[in-house]
N, C-alpha and C positions, 0 to 999 in steps of 0.2 A: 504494500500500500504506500511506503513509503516512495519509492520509488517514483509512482505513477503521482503522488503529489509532487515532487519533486520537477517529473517534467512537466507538468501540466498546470499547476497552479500558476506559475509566474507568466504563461502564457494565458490565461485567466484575468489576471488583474493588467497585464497590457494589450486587453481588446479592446480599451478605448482610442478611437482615433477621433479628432475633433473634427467634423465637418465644416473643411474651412472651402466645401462648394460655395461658389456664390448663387443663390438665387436669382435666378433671371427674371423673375415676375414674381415678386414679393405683393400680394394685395395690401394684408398689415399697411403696408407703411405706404404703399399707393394709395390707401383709403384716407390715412390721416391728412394728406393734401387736399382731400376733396371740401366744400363747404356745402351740407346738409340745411344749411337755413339761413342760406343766400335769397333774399327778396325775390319773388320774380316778375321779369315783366309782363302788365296783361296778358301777349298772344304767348307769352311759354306758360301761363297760367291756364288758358284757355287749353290751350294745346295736349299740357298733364293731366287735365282734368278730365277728359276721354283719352285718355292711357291706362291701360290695367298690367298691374304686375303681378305674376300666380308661381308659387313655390311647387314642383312639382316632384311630386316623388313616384320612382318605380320600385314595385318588390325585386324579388328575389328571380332569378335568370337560373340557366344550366350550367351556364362556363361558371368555371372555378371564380374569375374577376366577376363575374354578376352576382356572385351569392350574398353579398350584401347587400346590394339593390343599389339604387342611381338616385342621384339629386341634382336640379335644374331649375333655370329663370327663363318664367316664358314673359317675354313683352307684347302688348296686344297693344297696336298702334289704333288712331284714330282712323286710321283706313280698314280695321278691320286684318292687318297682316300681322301674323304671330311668328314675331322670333323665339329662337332658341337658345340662349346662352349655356353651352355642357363644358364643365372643365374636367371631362371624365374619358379624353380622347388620346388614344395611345397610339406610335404609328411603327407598327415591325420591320417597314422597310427605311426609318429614321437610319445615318451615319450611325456605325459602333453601335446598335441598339442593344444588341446580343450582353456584348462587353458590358453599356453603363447597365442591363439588365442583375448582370452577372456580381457588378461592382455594388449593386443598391441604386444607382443615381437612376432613375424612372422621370424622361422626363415627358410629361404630359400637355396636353393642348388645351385650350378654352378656343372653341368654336362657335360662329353665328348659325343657324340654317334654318330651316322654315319648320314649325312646332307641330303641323299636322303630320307631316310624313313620320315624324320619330318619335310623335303620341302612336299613330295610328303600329307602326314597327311593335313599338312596346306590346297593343293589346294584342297583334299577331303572335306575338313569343306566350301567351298566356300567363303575362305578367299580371301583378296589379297595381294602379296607375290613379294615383289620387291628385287633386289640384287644390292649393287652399291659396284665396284669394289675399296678397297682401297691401293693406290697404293705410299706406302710408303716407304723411303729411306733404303737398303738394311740391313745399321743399325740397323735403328726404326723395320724394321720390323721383324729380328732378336731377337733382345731385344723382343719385342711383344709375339711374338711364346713363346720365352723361360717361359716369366712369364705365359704364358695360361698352357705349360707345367708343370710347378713348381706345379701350385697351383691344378691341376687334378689330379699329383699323388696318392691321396688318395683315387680317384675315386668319392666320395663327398666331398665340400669344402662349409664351411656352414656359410651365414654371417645374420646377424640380418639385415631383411625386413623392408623399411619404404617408405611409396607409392609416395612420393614427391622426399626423397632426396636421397634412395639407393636402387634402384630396379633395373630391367635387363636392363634399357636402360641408366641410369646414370651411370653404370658400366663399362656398353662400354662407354661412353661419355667419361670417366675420362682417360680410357687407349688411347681413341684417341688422348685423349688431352697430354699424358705426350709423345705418340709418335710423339707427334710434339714441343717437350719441351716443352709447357704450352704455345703457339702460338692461338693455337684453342678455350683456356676455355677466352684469352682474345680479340681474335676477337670477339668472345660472349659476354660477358660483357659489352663492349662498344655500345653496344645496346639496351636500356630498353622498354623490351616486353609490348603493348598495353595492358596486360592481368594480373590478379593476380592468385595462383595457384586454388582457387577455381576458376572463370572465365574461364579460361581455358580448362576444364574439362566437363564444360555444354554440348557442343557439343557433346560429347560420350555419355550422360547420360541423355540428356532430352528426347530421346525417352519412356523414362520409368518412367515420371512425379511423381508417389507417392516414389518410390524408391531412385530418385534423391532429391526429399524431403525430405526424410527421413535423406539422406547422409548428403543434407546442411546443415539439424538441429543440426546434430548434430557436425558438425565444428564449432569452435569456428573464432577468429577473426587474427588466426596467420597465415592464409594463404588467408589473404586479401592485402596482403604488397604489394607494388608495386617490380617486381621482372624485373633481364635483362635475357635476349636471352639462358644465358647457363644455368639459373634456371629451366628454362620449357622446356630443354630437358630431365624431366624425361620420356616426352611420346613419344613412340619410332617413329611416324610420324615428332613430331618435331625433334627428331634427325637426321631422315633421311634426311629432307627438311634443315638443318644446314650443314650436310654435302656437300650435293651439293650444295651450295652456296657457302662455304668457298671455296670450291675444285676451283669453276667457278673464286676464287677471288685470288687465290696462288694455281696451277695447280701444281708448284716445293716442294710444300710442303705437299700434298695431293690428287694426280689426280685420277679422279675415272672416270667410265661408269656405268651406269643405264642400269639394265635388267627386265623388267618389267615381271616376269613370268605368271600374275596374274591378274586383275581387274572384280570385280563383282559389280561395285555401281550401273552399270545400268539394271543389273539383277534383282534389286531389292530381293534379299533373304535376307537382313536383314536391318535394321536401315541404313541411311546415315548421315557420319559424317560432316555436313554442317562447315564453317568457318564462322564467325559470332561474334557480340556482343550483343546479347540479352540477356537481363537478365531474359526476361520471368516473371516479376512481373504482369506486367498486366492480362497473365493469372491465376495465382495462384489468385490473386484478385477478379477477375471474377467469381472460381469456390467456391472460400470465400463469396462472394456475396448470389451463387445460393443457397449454403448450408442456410447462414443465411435466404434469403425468405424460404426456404421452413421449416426450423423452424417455423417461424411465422406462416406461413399458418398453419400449423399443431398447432400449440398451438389455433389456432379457432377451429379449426376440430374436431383433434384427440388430444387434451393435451398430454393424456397417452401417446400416440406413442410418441408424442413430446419428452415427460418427458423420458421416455425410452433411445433414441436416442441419445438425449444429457449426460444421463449417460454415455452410450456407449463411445460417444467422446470424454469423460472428462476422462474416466479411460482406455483410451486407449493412452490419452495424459500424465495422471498421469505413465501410466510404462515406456512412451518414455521418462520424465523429470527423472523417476529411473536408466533407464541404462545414459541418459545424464551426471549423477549424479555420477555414479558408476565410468565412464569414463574419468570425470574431478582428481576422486580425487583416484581413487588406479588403474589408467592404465597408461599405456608408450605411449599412441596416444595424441601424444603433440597437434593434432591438435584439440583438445578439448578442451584442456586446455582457461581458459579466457571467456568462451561462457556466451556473455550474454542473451541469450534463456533461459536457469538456471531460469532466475528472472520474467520468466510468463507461461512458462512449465517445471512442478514442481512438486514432490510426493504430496505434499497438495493437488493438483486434484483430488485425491481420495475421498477425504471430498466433495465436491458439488455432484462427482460422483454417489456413493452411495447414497445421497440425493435423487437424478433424479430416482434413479434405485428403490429406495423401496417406490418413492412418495411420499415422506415427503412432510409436510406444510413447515413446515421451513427449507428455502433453507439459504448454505451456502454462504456468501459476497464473498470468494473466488477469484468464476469467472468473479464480477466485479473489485476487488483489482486488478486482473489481465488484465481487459482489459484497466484501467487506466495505469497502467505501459507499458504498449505498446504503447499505444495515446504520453506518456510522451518521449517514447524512437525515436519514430517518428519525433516527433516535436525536439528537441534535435539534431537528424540526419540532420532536414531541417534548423534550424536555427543555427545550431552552425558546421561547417565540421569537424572540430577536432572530433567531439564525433562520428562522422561514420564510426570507426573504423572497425565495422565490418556485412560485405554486408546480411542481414538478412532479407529486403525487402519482400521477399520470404514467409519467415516463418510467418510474421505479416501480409500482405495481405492476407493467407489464415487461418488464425484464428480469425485476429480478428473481423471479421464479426460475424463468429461463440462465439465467446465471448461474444460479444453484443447482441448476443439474448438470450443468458444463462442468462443475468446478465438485461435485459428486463424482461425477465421469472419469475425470482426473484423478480422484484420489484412487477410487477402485481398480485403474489402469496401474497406479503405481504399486498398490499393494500384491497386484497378480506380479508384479514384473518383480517383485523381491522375493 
């Protein structure tokens, strides 16, 4: 155990890299330029005053990127033509996209385009598609238009993506919020959300158990923190459900109407996103469990198969501890950073790996090193709360069952071979 803290912790506490990208389209501070209750003249008073602006939210989609659903500003001119403002526009044949993919840097579009085609797109996917009218001071909502205008000019406007704190639904969140001078970001605040930003997310993502797995592993423990109300509108359902509460709470500073165009959950055509606080340990534990007997069973049986098996699992955990690895320490996905996962899936699983895979007598310690550092990180979590900084449950109930019978394997191997 020592060992493997040895190499791994110090790479651990140097996965912090300061993101010193520059944002290319910072709204925040493009916002604070703008003036919200600048006087207007009659014909732009006239003008705003048959203009409507509608928050529009979509559900939940197929692709992995729609499972949290889409947030948008539709403008309705006085002619009756409805734009689309989406900053939810990603383009794969972008320069290096693969690369800033690869690296974290995601960089995304804010687009104009016409609102019927890519309402009408929505309700084809058997999304659901709500509209809530916001109904802002002639000002604010002046001011608003202008800046959507300003920054469309170029037709694309391109800001650096990050899935928590600046995607398409924290973008509108920010403009709503400055058109209500900063009223809104602190009705929210004073609120501290039941949830952390990984907790939150469960709901969208645990219909898809290995994948959602895969996602938790590889978060680290910065988006365990305990967070308020305007944190976790970065997903566009919680924005929506924020809006229509403030609105219910200060009707003079933000009145809206809900227009439901849309609901498919009892259609049943895709996953439903349930409310809830489950962590789902117990079953990742359970399926940690089945794995571990049926190891066992197979080590009476079939050894080889056994032996096989558990290579398999070991060198499929050794590449997910490489990209973990890869991602701590030369990527811009802060939310890796600090993971203490690092310190028991690990490139070193390669070494028991290939042991299992070519049936060597002599098995590597390894996979017991490893499941001792788990036992220790457990117990750590139950007896000390400070040290449970980060929600991991998950990933340890379903390995280290499976650990245990690697690292069982091993011993039994050794004591035949004496």
């Amino acid at each position: 155990m020592l060992m493997v803290l040895l190499l791994f912790a110090p790479l651990w506490a140097l996965s912090i890299v300061p993101r010193d990208i520059e944002q290319p389209f910072d709204s925040v501070k493009e916002l604070e330029a703008v003036d919200f209750s600048m006087p207007l003249a009659p014909n732009q008073r006239a003008w705003v005053d048959k203009t409507e602006v509608h928050l529009l939210t979509v559900g939940p989609g197929d692709p992995l990127y729609a499972w949290f659903g889409h947030s948008a500003l539709i403008i309705t001119q006085p002619s009756g033509t409805k734009v689309m403002y989406d900053w939810g526009i990603f383009d794969p044949e972008q320069k290096h996209f693969y690369l800033n993919f690869a690296q974290g840097r995601m960089y995304y579009y804010v687009v104009a385009s016409a609102a019927e085609w890519r309402i009408e797109e929505a309700l084809e996917e058997m999304r659901d598609v709500k509209l809530v009218k916001l109904d802002f001071s002639a000002e604010s909502k002046f001011g608003l238009i202008s800046f959507l205008q300003r920054h469309i000019k170029t037709e694309y406007s391109t800001y650096l993506y990050h899935f928590y704190y600046d995607n398409c639904a924290t973008r509108i969140r920010d403009i709503i919020n400055a058109a209500t001078e900063g009223d809104f970001q602190a009705w929210a605040e004073e609120q501290m959300a039941e949830d952390s930003l990984r907790s939150v997310t469960i709901p969208a993502m645990i219909h898809s158990p290995l994948v959602f797995w895969v996602l938790d592993f590889l978060q680290g423990k910065t988006i365990d923190k305990p967070m308020n109300r305007y944190e976790e509108l970065f997903l566009p359902e919680k924005l929506h459900q924020a809006v229509v509460d403030y609105s219910a709470l200060y009707p003079h500073k933000l009145a809206t109407s809900t227009e439901v165009l849309q609901e498919v959950d009892e259609l049943g055509v895709r996953f439903a996103v349930e409310e809830g606080r489950s962590s789902f340990v117990w079953a990742y534990a359970l399926v940690g469990l089945a794995i571990g007997a049926l190891l066992l069973f197979l080590e009476k049986r079939f050894p080889r198969i056994r032996s096989v098996l558990l290579g398999l699992l070991m060198l499929a955990l050794a590449l997910l501890g490489a990209l973990l690895l890869f991602m701590m320490l030369f990527s811009d996905m802060d939310m890796t950073y600090f993971n203490e996962n690092i310190l028991f899936v690990h490139p070193l699983l390669s070494i028991p790996a290939f042991g299992f895979l070519l049936q060597q007598k002599q098995r590597s310690r390894m996979v017991g090193i490893s499941a001792v550092v788990m036992v220790v990180l457990v117990v750590m979590k139950l007896l000390i709360p400070s040290a449970a900084l980060q929600d991991n449950l998950r990933t340890i109930a379903l390995l280290l069952p499976i650990y245990l019978s690697g690292a069982t394997f091993q011993r039994r191997s050794n004591i035949q071979k004496h």
